[in-house]
C-alpha positions as CSV (number, residue, x, y, z in Angstrom):
1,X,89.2,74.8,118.2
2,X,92.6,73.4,118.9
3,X,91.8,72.1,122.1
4,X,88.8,70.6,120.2
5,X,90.6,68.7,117.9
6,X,93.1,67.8,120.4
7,X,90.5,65.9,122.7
8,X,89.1,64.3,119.7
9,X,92.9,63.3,118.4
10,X,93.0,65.1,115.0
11,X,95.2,67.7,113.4
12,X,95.6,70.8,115.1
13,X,95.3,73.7,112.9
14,X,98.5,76.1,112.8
15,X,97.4,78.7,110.0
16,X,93.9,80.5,110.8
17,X,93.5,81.7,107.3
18,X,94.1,78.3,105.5
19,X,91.9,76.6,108.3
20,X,88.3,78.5,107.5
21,X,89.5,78.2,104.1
22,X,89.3,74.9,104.3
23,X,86.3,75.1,106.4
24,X,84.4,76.9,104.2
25,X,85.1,74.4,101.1
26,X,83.6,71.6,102.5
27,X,80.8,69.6,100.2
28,X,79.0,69.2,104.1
29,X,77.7,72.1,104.9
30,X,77.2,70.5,108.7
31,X,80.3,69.9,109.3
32,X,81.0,73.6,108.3
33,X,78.5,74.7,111.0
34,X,80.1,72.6,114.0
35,X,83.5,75.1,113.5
36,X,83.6,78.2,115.8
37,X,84.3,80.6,112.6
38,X,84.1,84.2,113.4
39,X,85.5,87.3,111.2
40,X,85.7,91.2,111.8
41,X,83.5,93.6,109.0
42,X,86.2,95.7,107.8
43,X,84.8,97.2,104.4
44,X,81.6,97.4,102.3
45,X,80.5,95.2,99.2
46,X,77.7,96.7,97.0
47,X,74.8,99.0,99.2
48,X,71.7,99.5,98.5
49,X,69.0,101.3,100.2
50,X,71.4,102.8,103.3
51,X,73.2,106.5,103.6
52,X,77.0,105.6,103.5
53,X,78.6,107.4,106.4
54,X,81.5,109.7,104.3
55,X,84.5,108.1,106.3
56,X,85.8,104.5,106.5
57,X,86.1,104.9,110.4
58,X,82.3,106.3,110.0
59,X,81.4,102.9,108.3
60,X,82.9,101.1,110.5
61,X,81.4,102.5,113.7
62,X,77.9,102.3,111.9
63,X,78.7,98.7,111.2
64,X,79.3,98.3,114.7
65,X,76.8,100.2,116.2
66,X,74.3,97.6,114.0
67,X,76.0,94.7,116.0
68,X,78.0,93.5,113.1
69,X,81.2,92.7,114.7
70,X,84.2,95.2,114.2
71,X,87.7,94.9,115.5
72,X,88.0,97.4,118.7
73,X,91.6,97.9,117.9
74,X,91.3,100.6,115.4
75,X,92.2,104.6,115.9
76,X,91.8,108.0,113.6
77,X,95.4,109.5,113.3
78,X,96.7,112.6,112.0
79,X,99.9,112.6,110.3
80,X,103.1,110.5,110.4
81,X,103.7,110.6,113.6
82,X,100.5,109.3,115.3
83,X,100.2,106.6,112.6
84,X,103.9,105.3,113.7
85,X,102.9,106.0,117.7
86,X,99.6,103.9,117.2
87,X,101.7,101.5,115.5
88,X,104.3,101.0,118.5
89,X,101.0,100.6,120.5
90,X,99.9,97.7,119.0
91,X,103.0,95.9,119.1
92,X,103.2,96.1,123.3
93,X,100.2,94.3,123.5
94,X,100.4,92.5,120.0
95,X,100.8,88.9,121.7
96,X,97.7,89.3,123.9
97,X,95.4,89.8,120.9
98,X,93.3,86.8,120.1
99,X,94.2,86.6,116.7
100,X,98.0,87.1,114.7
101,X,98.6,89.5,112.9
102,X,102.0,90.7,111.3
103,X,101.1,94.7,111.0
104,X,99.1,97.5,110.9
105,X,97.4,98.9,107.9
106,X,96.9,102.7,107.4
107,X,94.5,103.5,105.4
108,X,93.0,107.3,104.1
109,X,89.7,107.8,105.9
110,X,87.8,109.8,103.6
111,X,85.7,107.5,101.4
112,X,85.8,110.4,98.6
113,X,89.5,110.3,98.7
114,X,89.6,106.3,98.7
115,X,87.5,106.8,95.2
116,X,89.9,109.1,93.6
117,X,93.4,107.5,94.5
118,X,92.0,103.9,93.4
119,X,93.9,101.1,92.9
120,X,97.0,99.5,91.3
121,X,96.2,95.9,89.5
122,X,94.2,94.9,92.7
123,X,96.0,96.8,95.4
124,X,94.5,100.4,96.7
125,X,96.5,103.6,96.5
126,X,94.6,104.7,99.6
127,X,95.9,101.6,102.1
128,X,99.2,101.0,103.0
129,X,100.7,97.9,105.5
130,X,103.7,98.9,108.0
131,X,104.8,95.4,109.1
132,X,105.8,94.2,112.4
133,X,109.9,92.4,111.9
134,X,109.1,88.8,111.3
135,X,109.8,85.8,113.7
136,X,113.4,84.0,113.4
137,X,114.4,80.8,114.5
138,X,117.7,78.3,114.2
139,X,117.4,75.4,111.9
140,X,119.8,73.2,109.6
141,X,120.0,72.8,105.7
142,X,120.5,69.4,104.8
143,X,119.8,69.6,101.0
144,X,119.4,71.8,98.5
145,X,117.0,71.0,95.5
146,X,115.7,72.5,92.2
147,X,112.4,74.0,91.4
148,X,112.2,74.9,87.8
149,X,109.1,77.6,87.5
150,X,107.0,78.6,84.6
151,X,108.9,80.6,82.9
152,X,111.7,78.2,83.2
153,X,113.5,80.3,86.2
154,X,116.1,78.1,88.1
155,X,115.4,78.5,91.8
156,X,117.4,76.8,94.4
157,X,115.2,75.5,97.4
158,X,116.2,74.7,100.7
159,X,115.5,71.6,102.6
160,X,115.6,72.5,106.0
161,X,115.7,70.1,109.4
162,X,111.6,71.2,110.2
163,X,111.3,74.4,112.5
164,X,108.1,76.0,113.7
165,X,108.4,79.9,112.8
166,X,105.4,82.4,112.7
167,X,102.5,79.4,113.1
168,X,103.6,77.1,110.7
169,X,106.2,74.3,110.5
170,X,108.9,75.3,107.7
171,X,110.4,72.9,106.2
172,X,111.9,74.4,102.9
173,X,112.9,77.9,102.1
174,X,113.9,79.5,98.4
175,X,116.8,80.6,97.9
176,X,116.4,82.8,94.9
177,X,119.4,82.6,92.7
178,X,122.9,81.9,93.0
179,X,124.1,85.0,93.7
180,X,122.0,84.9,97.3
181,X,123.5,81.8,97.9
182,X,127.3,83.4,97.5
183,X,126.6,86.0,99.6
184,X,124.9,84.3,102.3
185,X,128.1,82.1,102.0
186,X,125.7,79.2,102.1
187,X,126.7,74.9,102.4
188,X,124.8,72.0,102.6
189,X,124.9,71.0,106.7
190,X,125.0,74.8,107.6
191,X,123.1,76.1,111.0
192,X,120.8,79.1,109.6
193,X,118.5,81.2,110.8
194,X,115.2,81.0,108.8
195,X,112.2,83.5,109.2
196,X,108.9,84.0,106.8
197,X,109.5,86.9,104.6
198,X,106.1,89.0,105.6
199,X,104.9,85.8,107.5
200,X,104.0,84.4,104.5
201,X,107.7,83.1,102.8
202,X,109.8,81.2,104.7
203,X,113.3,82.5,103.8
204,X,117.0,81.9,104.9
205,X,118.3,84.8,106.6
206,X,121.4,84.1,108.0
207,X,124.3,81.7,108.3
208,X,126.4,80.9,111.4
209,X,129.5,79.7,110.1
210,X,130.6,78.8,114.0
211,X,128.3,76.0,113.5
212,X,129.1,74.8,110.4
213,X,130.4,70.8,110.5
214,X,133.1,69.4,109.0
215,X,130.6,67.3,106.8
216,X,129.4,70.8,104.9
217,X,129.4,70.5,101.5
218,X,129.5,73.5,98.7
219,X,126.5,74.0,96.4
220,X,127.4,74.2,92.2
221,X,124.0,75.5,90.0
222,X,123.2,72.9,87.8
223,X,124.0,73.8,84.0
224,X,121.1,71.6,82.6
225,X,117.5,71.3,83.4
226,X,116.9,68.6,86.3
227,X,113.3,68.0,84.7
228,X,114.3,67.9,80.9
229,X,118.1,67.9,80.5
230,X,117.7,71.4,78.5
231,X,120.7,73.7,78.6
232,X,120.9,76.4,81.6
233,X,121.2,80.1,80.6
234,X,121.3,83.1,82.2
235,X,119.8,86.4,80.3
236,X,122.5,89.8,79.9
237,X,121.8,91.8,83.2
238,X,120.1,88.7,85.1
239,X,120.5,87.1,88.2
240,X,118.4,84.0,87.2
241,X,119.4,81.1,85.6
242,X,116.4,80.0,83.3
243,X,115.8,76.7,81.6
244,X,116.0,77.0,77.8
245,X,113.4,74.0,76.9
246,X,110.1,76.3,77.3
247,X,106.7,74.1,77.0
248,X,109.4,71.1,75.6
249,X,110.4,71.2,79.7
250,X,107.7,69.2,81.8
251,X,108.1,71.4,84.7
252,X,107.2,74.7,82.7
253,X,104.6,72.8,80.7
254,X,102.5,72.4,83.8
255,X,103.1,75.3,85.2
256,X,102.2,77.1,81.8
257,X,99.0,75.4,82.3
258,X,98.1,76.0,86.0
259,X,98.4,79.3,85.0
260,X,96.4,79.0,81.4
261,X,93.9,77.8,83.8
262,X,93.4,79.9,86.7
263,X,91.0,81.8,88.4
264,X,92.7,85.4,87.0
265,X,93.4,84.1,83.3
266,X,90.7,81.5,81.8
267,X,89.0,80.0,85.1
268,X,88.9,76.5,84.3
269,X,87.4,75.2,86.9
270,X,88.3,71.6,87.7
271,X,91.8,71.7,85.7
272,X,94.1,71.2,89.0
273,X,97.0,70.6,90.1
274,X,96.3,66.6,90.1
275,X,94.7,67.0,86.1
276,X,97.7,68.9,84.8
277,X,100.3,66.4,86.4
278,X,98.5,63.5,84.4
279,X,97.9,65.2,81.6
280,X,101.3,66.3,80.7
281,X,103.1,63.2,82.2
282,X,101.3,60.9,79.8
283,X,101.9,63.1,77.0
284,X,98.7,63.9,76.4
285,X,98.8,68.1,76.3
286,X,101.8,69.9,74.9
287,X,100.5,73.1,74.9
288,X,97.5,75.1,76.3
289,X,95.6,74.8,72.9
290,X,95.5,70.8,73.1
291,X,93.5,71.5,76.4
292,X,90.6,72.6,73.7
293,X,91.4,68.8,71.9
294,X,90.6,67.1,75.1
295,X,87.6,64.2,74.8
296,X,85.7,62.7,77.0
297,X,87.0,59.6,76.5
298,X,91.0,60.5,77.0
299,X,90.1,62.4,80.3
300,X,87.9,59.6,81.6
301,X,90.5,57.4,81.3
302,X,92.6,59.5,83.4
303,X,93.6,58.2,87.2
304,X,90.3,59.2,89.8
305,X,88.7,60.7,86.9
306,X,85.0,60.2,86.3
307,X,83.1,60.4,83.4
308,X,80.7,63.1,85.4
309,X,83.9,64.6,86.4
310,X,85.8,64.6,83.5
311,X,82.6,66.1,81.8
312,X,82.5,68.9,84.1
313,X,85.8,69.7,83.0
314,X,84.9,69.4,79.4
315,X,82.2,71.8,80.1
316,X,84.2,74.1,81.6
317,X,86.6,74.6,78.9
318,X,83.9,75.2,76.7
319,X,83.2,77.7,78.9
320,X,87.0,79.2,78.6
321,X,86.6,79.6,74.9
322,X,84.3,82.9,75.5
323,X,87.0,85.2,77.4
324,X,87.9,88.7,77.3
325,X,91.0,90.0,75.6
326,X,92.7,91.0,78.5
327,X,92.4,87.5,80.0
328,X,93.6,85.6,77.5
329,X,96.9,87.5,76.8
330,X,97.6,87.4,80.6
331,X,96.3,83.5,80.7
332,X,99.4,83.2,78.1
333,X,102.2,84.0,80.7
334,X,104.2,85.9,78.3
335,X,107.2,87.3,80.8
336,X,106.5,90.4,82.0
337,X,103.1,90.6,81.2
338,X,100.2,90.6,84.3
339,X,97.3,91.7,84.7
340,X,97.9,95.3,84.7
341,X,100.3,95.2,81.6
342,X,97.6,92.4,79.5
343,X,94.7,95.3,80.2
344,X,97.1,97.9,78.3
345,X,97.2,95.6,75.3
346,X,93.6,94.7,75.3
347,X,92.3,98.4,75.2
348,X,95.4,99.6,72.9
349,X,94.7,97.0,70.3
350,X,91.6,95.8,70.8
351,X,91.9,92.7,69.1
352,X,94.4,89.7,68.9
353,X,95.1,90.6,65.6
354,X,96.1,93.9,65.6
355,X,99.0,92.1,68.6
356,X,100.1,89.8,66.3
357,X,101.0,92.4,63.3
358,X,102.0,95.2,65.9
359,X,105.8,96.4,66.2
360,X,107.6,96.3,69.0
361,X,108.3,100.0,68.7
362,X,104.0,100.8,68.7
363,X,103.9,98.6,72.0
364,X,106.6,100.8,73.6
365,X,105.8,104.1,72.1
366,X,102.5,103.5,73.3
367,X,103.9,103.2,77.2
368,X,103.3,99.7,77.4
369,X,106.0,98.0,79.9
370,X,109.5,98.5,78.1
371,X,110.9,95.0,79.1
372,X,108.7,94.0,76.0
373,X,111.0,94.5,73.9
């Protein structure tokens, strides 16, 4: 495919998984078709009608045997040691394979077994990754900026001179706190070394103070918002430094309700990145329950907004109204409280009500997460 697009003079592709993502989305089925997509069967949905081999290696030799494709690169092992011996394997021939990949997964064979350890939120007990160390390359800071998140955390973000690292051009990389930045000994103009934290986050990892020009200049935390001008504070036994304005703060405003509105918490379909920016920058929401005051006529109005799409939208938060419990605490983005931690106070309480009146002594007595309180 990228020797496709290069004869034809478009954009090469660097990430595989965002690619067929992409691919996949498109309105035009057609043009869908025309990409060479291909995938590897590694697991079962639903099954009905067909005797379930009793292993995960059974299924997948079955699923192979049926002319489903099925990687080849696969192996029983007993114990630690052939687990860590298949896993030095892979990596001698890891650059020949005709995909990336930034591990090996182990995973507990017995389907029975699978069953009883289950999962963790939406991780299995029974499947564990041992990563491969992640590529590094030399690049230069030549900013630093502020991203304020949606629970107001401060995080400092690099801007970096752009470096290709692990198939993808980085250009920025977090920073996490000040405290990171002091011990990397960090200054603006400083040669770093960069890599993506589990191929995924790109991340300073290194500075080389032999490098550093006589330009460099120190980096200070800012001690009020950059988006709203609220004060800076940092919470008794915290690293982070966390904007005190809460929904008053633009930044956490739209955050709050990219979260309110996603595909874990109340699905709103059509509420996007684009929607929310609009929304809160003409001052039209200030809180998630103003998305449920939204007309047809004030989002039609909006920039690129139709009325069949700003009815769609409409429709859809209709559609949010009827939600679980569990959902709608964890659409809230109360600190500390995901998916796993939102299911404990749905079944506990079992209604909103019985939340609002409870104690914060019958939430923790109860072995809900102690940073509740």
């Amino acid at each position: 495919e990228e020797l496709r697009q290069r004869e034809k003079g478009d954009k090469v592709f660097v990430n595989p998984r965002n690619a067929a993502a992409g691919f996949l989305r498109q309105l035009d089925t057609h043009a869908t078709a025309t990409r060479p997509l291909s995938f590897y069967a590694y697991g079962l949905g639903e099954v009905v009608g067909w005797a379930v081999p009793q292993t995960h290696s059974g299924v997948l030799d079955a699923l192979a045997a049926l002319g489903v494709p099925v990687s080849t690169e696969r192996r029983c092992a007993a114990g630690a040691e052939e687990l860590v011996e298949y896993h030095r394997a892979i990596a001698t021939h890891r650059d020949s394979l005709p995909f990336d990949i930034d591990g090996v997964v182990y995973k507990v064979d017995r389907l029975d077994l699978q069953r009883e350890l289950g999962f963790v939120s939406r991780e299995p007990r029974w499947a564990v990754a041992h990563k491969y160390p992640p590529q590094e390359e030399l690049t230069q800071v030549t900013g630093i900026d502020i991203q304020v998140g949606r629970t107001g955390k401060i995080t400092p973000v690099a801007r970096l001179t752009p470096v290709f690292v692990g198939g993808v051009t980085v250009s920025n990389a977090t920073l996490h706190n000040e405290d990171y930045i002091r011990t990397l000994g960090l200054m603006i103009g400083d040669s770093v070394i960069v890599r993506r934290a589990g191929d995924v986050i790109p991340q300073i990892v290194a500075v080389l103070p032999e490098r550093r020009p006589a330009r460099a200049k120190p980096f200070s935390m800012p001690t009020r918002c950059p988006v709203c001008g609220s004060s800076v504070a940092r919470e008794e036994g915290e690293k982070d430094l966390r904007c005190t304005g809460g929904l008053y703060c633009p930044a956490q405003r739209k955050q709050a309700l990219l979260h309110f509105a996603g595909r874990r918490a109340l699905d709103i379909e059509g509420l996007g990145d684009r929607l929310v920016e609009q929304l809160v920058d003409a001052g039209i929401v200030h809180t998630p329950a103003d998305l449920f005051k939204l007309g047809l006529d004030s989002l039609a109005a909006l920039d690129r907004m139709a009325d069949k799409s700003a009815t769609n939208v409409l429709a859809a938060l209709e559609r949010a109204r009827n939600t679980t419990l569990e959902r709608f605490i964890y659409a809230l983005g109360i600190r500390h409280v995901g998916e796993s931690t939102a299911r404990d106070l749905a079944r506990h309480f079992g209604q909103l009500d019985r939340i609002l009146d409870a104690s914060v002594d019958e939430a923790v007595h109860n072995r809900l997460d102690p940073r509740l309180a």
